[in-house]
C-alpha positions in Angstrom: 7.8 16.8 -22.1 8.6 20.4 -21.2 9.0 20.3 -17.4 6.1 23.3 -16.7 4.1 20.9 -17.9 4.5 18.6 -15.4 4.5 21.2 -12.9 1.1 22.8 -13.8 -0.4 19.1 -14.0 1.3 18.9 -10.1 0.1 22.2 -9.0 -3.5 21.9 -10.9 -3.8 18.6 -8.8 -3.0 19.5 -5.5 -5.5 22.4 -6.3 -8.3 20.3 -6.5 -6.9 18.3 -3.4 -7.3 20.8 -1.8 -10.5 22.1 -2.5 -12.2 18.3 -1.7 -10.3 18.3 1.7 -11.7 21.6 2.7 -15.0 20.8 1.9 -14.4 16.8 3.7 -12.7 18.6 6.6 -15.8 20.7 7.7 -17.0 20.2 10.8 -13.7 18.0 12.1 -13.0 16.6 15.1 -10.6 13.8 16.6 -13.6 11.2 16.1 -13.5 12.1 12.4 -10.0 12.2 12.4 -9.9 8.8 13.3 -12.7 7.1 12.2 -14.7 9.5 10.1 -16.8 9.5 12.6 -18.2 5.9 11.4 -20.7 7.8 8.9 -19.1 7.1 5.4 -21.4 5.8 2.8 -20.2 2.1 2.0 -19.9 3.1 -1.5 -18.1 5.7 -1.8 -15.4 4.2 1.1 -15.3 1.2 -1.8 -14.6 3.2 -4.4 -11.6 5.2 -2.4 -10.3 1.7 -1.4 -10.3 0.7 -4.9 -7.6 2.9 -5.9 -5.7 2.9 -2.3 -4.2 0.0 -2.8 -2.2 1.4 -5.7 0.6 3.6 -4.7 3.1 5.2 -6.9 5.6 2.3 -7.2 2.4 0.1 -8.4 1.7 2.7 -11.1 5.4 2.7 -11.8 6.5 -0.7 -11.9 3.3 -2.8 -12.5 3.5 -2.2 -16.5 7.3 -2.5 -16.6 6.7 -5.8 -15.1 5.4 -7.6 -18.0 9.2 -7.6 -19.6 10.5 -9.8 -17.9 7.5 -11.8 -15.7 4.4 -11.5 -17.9 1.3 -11.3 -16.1 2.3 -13.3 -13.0 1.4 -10.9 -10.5 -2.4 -11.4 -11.5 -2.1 -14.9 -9.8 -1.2 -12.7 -6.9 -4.0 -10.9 -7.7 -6.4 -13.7 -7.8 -5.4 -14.0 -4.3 -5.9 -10.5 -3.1 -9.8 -11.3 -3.3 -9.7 -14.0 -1.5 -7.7 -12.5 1.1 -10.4 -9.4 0.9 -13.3 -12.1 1.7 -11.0 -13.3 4.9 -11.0 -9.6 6.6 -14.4 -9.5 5.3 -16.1 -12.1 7.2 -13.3 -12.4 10.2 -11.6 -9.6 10.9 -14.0 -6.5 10.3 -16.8 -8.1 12.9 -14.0 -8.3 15.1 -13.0 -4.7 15.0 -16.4 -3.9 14.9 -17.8 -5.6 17.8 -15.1 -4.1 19.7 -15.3 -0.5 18.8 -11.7 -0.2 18.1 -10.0 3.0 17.3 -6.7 1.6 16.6 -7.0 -2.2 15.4 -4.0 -2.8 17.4 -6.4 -2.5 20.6 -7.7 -6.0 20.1 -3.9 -7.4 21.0 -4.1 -5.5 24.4 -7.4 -6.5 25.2 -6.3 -10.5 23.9 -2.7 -10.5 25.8 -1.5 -7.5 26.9 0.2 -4.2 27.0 3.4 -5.3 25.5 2.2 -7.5 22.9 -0.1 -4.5 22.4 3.3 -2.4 22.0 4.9 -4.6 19.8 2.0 -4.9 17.1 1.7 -1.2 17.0 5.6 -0.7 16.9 5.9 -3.2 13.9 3.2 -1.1 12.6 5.0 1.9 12.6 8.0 0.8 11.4 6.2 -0.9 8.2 4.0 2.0 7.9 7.5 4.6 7.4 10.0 2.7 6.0 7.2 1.0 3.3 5.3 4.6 2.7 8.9 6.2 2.5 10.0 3.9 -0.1 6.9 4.0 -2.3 7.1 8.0 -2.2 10.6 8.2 -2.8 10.5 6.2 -6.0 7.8 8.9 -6.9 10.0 11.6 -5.9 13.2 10.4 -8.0 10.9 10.5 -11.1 9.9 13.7 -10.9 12.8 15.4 -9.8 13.8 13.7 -13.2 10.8 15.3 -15.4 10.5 18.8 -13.6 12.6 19.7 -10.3 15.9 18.5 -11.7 15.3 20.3 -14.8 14.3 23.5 -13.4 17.2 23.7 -10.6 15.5 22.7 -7.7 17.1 20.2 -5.1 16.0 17.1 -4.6 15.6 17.9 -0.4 13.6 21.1 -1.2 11.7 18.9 -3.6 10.4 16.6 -0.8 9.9 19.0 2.0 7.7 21.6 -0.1 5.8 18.2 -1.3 5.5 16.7 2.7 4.3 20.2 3.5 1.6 20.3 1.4 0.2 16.9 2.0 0.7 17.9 6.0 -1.6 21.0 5.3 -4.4 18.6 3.5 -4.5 16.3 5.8 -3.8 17.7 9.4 -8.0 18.8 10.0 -10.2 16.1 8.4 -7.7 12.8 8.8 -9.5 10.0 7.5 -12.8 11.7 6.4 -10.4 13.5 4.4 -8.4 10.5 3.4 -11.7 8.6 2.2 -13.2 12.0 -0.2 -9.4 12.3 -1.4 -8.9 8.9 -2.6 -12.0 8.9 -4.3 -11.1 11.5 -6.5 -7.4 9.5 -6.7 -9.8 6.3 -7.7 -10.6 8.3 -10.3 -7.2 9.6 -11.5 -5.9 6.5 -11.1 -8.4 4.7 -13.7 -8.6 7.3 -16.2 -5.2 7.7 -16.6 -4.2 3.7 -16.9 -7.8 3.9 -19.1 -6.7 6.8 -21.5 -3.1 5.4 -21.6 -4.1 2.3 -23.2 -6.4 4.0 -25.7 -3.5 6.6 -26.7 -0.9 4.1 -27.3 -3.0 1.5 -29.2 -4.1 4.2 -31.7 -0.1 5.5 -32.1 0.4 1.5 -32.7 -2.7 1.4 -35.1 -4.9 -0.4 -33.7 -8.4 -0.4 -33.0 -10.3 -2.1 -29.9 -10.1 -5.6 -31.5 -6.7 -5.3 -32.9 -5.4 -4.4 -29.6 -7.0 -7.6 -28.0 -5.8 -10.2 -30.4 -2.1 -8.3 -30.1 -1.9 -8.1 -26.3 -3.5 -11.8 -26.0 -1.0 -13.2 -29.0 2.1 -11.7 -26.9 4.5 -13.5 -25.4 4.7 -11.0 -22.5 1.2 -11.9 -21.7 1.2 -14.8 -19.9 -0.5 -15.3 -17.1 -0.1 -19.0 -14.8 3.1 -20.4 -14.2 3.1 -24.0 -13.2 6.4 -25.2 -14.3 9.0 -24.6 -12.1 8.3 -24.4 -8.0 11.4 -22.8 -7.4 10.2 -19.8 -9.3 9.4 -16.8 -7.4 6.4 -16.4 -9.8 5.1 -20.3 -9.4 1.5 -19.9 -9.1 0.8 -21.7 -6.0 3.3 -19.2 -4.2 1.7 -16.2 -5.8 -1.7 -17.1 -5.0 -1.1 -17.8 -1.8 1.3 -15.3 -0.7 -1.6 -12.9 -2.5 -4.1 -14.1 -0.2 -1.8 -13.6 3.3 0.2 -10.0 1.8 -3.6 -8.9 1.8 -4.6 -10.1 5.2 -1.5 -8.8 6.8 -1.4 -5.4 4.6 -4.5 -4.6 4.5 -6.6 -6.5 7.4 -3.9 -5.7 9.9 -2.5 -2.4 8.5 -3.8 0.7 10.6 -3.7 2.9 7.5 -6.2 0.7 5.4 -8.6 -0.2 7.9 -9.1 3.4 8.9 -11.0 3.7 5.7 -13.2 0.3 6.1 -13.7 0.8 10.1 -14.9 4.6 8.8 -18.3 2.5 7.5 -21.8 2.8 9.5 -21.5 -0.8 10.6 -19.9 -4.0 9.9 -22.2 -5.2 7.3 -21.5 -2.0 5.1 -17.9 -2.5 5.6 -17.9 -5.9 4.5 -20.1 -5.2 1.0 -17.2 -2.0 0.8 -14.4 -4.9 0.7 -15.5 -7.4 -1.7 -16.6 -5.0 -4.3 -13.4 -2.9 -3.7 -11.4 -6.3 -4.1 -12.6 -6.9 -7.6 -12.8 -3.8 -9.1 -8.5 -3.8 -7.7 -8.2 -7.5 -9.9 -9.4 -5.5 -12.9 -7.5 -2.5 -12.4 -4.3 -4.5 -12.0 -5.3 -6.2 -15.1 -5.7 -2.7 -17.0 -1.7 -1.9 -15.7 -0.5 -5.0 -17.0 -2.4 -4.5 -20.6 -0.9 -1.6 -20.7 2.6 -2.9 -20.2 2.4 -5.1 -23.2 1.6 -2.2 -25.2 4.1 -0.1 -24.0 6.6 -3.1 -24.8 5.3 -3.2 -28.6 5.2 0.4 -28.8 9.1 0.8 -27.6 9.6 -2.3 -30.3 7.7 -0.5 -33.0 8.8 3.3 -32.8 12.5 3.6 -34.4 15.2 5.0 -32.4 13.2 3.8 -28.7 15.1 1.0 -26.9 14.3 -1.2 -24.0 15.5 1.4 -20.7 17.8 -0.9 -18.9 15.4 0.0 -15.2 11.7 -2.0 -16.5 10.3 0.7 -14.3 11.1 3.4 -16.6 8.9 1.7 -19.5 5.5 3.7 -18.4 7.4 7.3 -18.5 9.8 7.0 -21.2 6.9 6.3 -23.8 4.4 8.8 -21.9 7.2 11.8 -22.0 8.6 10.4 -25.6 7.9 13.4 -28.9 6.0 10.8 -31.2 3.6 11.0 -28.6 1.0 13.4 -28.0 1.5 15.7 -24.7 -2.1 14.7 -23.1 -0.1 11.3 -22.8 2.7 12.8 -20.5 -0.3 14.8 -18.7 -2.2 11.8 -18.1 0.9 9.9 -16.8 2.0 12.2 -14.5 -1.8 12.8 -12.9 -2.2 9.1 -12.7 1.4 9.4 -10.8 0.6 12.6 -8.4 -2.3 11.1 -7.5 -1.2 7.6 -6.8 1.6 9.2 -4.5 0.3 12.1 -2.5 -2.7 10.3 -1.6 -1.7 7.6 -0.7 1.3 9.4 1.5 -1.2 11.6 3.0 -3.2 8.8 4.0 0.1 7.0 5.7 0.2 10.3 7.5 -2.9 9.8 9.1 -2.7 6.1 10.1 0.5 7.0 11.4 -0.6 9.9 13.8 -3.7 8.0 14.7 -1.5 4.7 15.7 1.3 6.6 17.7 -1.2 8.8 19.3 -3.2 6.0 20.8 -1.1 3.1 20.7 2.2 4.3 21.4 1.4 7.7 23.2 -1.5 6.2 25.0 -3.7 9.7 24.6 -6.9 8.4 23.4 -8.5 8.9 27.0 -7.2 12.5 27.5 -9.6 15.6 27.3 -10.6 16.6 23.9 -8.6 19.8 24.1 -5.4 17.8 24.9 -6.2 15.3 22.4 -6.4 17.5 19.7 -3.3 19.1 20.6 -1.6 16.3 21.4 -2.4 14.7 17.7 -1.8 18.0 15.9 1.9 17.8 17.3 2.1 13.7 16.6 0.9 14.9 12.9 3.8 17.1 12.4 6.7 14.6 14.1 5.2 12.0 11.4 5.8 14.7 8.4 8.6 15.6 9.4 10.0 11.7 10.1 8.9 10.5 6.8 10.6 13.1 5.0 13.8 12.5 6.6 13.4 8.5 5.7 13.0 9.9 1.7 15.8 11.9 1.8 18.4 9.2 3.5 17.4 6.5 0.8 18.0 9.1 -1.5 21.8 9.1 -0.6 21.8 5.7 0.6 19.3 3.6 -2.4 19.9 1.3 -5.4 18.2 -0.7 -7.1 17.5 -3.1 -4.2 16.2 -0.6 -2.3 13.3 -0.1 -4.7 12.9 -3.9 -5.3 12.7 -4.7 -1.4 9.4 -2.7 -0.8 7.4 -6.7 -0.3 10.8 -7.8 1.1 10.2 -5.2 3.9 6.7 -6.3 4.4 6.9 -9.7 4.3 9.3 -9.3 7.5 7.9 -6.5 9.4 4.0 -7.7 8.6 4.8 -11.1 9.2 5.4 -10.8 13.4 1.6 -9.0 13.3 -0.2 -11.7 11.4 1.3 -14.3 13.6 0.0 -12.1 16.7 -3.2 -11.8 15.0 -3.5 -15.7 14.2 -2.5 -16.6 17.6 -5.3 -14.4 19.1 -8.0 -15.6 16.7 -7.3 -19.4 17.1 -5.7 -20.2 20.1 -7.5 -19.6 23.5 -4.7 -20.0 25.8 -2.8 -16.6 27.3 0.8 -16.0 26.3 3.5 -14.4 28.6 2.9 -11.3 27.7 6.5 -9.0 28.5 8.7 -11.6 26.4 6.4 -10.9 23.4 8.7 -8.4 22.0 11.1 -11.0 22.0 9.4 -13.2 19.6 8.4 -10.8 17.2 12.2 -9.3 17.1 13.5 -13.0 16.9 11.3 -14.1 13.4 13.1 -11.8 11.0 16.3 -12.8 11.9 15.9 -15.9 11.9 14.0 -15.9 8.8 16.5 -14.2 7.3 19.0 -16.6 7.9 16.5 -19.3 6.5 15.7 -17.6 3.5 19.7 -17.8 3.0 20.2 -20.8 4.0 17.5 -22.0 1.0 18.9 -20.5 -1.7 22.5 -21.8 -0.7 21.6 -24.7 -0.4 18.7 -26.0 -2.9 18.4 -22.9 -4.7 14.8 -22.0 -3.7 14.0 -18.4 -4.0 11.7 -17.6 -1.7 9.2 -15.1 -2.8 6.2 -13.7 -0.8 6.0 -16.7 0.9 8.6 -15.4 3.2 5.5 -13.5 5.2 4.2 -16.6 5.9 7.4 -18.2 7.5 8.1 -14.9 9.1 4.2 -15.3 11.0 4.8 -19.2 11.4 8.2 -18.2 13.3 6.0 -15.6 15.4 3.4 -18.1 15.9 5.4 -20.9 17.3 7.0 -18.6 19.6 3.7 -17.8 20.9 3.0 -21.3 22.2 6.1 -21.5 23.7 5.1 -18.4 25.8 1.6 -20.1 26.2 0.2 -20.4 29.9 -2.3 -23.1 30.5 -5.3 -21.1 31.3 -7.7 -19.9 28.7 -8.9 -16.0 28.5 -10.8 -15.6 32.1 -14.4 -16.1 31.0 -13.8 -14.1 27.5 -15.7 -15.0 24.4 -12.9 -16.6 21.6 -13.3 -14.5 18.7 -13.7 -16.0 15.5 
């Protein structure tokens, strides 16, 4: 695919960005920033959720995935909803009721400044190293397809793409983020929807052909019961699905922005569960696809197997036997997977270090505003550095470590947030850092220490051991009073 190509598709999509920002971004101030101003239709924040959860490396790597684990991330999947009807129903009254800004508010006004600190900290670190990762893998491919191809650097590549998703976001935040992710819902579906229908006709097949092929191969398989030690064991998938979503979306600034951007709680809550199914379908539609992309590299003479599964998706999209609406397609399903979902980790970024970190959501309007346009900027200008040092620096397990990452730097914030919920006693608040900084390490020594010594792979579930460790250091910090005369929320 002739690398203009893929540059008009990228410029013709950030033209549109840009138009539906301007016209979200009327009218802006640091409450819409923020919140949106708690006006968004429930619908449309649904819809924009629906295709927020799927960032670049999903669109990459989901259909590649079927080679060599069939469709065992849809038992994760399974889980997702039930981890959506959690937030639902516990955590979105919560934030509600409290009128929070930041979500990480509710663990200053449970324990404490510091504990307060060290939620939004761990935030911050997830949200940049995990964001940073996602966009790099984005990056590498397209420097592959078009900037590599047409001389331009890889570091050039990244700032003039940071730079633009700073200008779209830095006036409407996440009124801006919601309107833009709709119209990245929409990419995102039609391109996984027109993908499939291109490659089963270049296979021959019509709707019913394609059915009885994907469901007769071997690649699509879906529960595994047989072996525990398995990182795709069912029981550990559906759980882990059910607690990644709690922690990475429930207690992730950048994704409740959107839900807390709602009228009310009620709205918010009918926004989640409908956004949580229409994701199980879409993840289905990814992993369909893989199995035709498998049969279609088995079937076309000369193709062969790339050695990286997450190739799969662009070298049949870019290949000559197919036609160049396919590569089109691809790479708009992959622009808008990516920039949105980077400009959105802008904005939960700026919004979490200005109030939580900074401490400026009581200052003036004018200093405010100033103060978050400046915050915007450093956060730009910090993730691109992050992309370009795992450019230098990354391997394959770079790429592979993205739920690695999140199941240890999550995993301290859904402890905190369990703690709060269920236990009414006060903690010591100033050694809380200490606890949270303690459960990664020592869950990374267990997590060694398994597969030493029984050979037990731990997948996903490693989040939940990570916010066990967190947990238990909490009631070792626990005083013997309750919260003075506050209401237990649960």
């Amino acid at each position: 695919m002739s690398p203009i190509i893929v540059l008009a598709t990228i410029v013709g999509y950030f033209v549109l960005l840009f138009i539906v920002s301007a016209i979200a971004g009327r009218g802006s101030s640091n409450a819409s920033f923020f919140t949106g101003s708690r006006q968004a239709p429930w619908l449309v924040v649904a819809f924009a959720t629906t295709g927020a959860a799927i960032s670049g490396v999903t669109f990459i790597s989901v259909p590649g995935m079927v080679v060599a684990k069939g469709y065992s991330y849809l038992q994760m999947a399974l889980g997702f909803v039930i981890g959506y009807v959690a937030i639902a129903f516990v955590l979105v009254p919560l934030f509600y009721k409290r009128n929070l800004v930041s979500i990480y508010g509710y663990l200053e006004q449970r324990f404490g400044l510091m504990t307060y600190r060290s939620g939004a900290w761990f935030f911050f670190v997830s949200k940049i190293l995990g964001a940073s990762v996602r966009f790099f893998v984005v990056c590498v491919v397209l420097q592959s397809l078009a900037f590599g191809p047409l001389g331009v650097p890889f570091v050039l590549n990244v700032v003039i793409t940071i730079a633009l998703i700073w200008l779209y976001t830095m006036q409407g935040g996440v009124k801006t983020v919601i309107w833009t992710d709709t119209l990245k819902s929409f990419c995102l579906i039609a391109s996984v929807v027109l993908s499939i229908v291109f490659i089963a006709r270049g296979l021959g097949l019509d709707f019913g052909g394609m059915v009885s092929a994907v469901v007769g191969d071997s690649s699509s398989r879906v529960f595994f019961f047989d072996d525990p030690k398995s990182g795709e064991y069912f029981w550990k998938q559906f759980m882990a699905g059910i607690f990644m979503v709690i922690a990475t979306t429930g207690l992730d600034q950048d994704m409740m922005q959107r839900n807390l951007a709602c009228r009310n709680s009620r709205e918010s809550q009918k926004n989640m569960i409908v956004s949580s199914i229409a994701q199980f379908f879409i993840i289905a539609l990814f992993l369909i696809l893989g199995t035709l992309l498998v049969m279609y590299v088995w079937a076309t003479p000369g193709m062969e197997m790339p050695e990286k599964t997450d190739e799969l998706f662009g070298l049949v999209a870019s290949h000559d036997s197919m036609p160049v609406i396919v590569g089109i397609v691809f790479i708009l399903g992959l622009v808008s997977a990516a920039y949105s979902a980077a400009g959105s980790a802008l904005t939960s970024l700026t919004t979490s270090f200005t109030v939580d970190i900074l401490g400026a959501g009581n200052l003036d309007e004018r200093r405010l505003t100033l103060t978050r346009k400046w915050v915007h900027v450093a956060m730009s200008v910090v993730m691109g550095l992050v992309i370009i040092v795992f450019y230098f620096i990354s391997d394959s397990d770079a790429i592979s470590a993205v739920y690695t990452l999140a199941s240890y730097t999550y995993g301290p914030i859904l402890g905190l947030f369990v703690f709060g919920l269920f236990v009414p006693f006060k903690v010591r608040d100033r050694y809380v850092p200490v606890v949270c900084i303690a459960a990664p390490v020592v869950c990374y020594f267990v997590q060694g220490w398994l597969l030493e010594r029984f050979g037990y792979t731990m997948s996903f579930e490693l989040l939940l051991l990570n916010a066990a460790v967190t947990f238990v250091g909490l009631l070792l910090l626990a005083k013997g009073g309750k919260e003075d005369g506050k209401e237990l929320d649960k």
